[in-house]
Every structure is written in structure tokens, then in C-alpha cells.
Legacy VTK file of the C-alpha trace (Angstrom):
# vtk DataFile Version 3.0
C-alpha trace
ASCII
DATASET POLYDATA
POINTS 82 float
152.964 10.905 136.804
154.284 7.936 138.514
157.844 9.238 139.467
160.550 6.593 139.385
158.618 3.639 140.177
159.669 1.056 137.383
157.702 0.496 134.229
155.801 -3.331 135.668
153.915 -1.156 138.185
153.289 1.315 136.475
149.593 -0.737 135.667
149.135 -1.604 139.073
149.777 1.604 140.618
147.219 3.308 138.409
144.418 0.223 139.251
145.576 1.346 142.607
146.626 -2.624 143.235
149.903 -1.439 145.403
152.576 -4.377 146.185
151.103 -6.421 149.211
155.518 -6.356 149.746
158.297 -4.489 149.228
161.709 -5.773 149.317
164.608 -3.470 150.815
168.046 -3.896 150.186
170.698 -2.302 152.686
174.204 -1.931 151.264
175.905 -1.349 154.303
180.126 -1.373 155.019
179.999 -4.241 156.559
176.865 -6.752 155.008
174.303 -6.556 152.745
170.663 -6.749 154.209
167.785 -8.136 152.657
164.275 -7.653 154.414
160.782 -7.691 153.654
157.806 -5.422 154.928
154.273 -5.593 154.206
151.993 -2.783 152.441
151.903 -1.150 156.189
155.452 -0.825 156.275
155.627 -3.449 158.685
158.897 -5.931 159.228
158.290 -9.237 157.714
159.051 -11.962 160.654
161.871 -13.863 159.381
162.152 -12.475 156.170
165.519 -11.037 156.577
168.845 -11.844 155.073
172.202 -10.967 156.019
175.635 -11.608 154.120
178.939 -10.425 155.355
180.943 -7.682 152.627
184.693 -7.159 152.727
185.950 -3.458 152.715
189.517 -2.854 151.075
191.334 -0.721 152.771
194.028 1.525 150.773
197.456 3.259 152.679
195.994 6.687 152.743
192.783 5.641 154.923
190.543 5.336 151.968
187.767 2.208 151.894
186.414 0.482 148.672
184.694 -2.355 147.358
185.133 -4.120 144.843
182.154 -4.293 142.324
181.172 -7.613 141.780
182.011 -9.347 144.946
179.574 -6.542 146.764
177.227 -7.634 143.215
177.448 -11.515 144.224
176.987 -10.198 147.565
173.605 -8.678 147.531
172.731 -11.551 144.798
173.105 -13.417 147.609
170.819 -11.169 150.093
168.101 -11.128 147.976
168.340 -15.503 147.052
167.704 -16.020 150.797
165.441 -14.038 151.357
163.304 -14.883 148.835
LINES 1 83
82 0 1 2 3 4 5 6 7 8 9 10 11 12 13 14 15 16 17 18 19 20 21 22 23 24 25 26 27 28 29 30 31 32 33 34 35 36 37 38 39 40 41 42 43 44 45 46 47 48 49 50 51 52 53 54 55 56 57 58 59 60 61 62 63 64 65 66 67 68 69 70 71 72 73 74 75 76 77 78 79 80 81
């Protein structure tokens, strides 16, 4: 009924008491972004974050990163922002 929306607002969502905010989290190439918007899908002013990630590069032209420094990474995002 509620699709994938996770289990704590589940309640809410049925009292139809949506989130007065939603967090977003952008896992771009070259940061992670943080940002707030209100229940209008508004921008939050000043509640945006943005750390720098490190791409690994292999010989054949290929791009990774590595898991938990991209983890710590949007850890990161989210503590400032908040």
C-alpha cells in the first residue's frame, strides 16, 4: 500500500502527517551532496552540504570508488547538514 517508503512512516503516512522535510543525498563522481527541502519541494536556505569524493582511476579507463571512504563520505554530508 505504501510502496517503499520505510517502515517509521509507514504511521504517519496513513494519519496523512507527511515529513514537514526530506533529506536528499546526491552521490555524485566528484562530492557527495546533502540538502534539505521542505514538504513543497522547496530548497532549504543553507541547508546544504558538500564533501569532496576521490575517483580511482584503473589503466583501461575504468573509474571506482572505494566503499567506505565514499561511506565516511556521505556520513559526512549528512553530519553537516544536519
Amino acid at each position: 500500500m505504501f510502496g517503499s517508503y520505510p517502515d517509521f512512516l509507514h504511521n504517519e503516512i496513513a494519519m496523512n502527517k507527511i515529513p514537514s522535510n526530506i533529506l536528499t543525498i546526491d552521490l555524485g563522481t566528484s562530492s557527495v551532496r546533502a540538502m534539505f527541502f521542505d514538504s513543497n519541494a522547496h530548497p532549504i536556505p543553507g541547508a546544504l552540504a558538500q564533501v569532496r569524493t576521490e575517483i580511482q582511476t584503473t589503466g583501461d579507463g575504468g573509474a571506482e570508488f572505494a566503499a567506505d571512504p565514499l561511506f565516511a563520505t556521505f556520513v559526512e554530508s549528512v553530519d553537516q547538514v544536519l
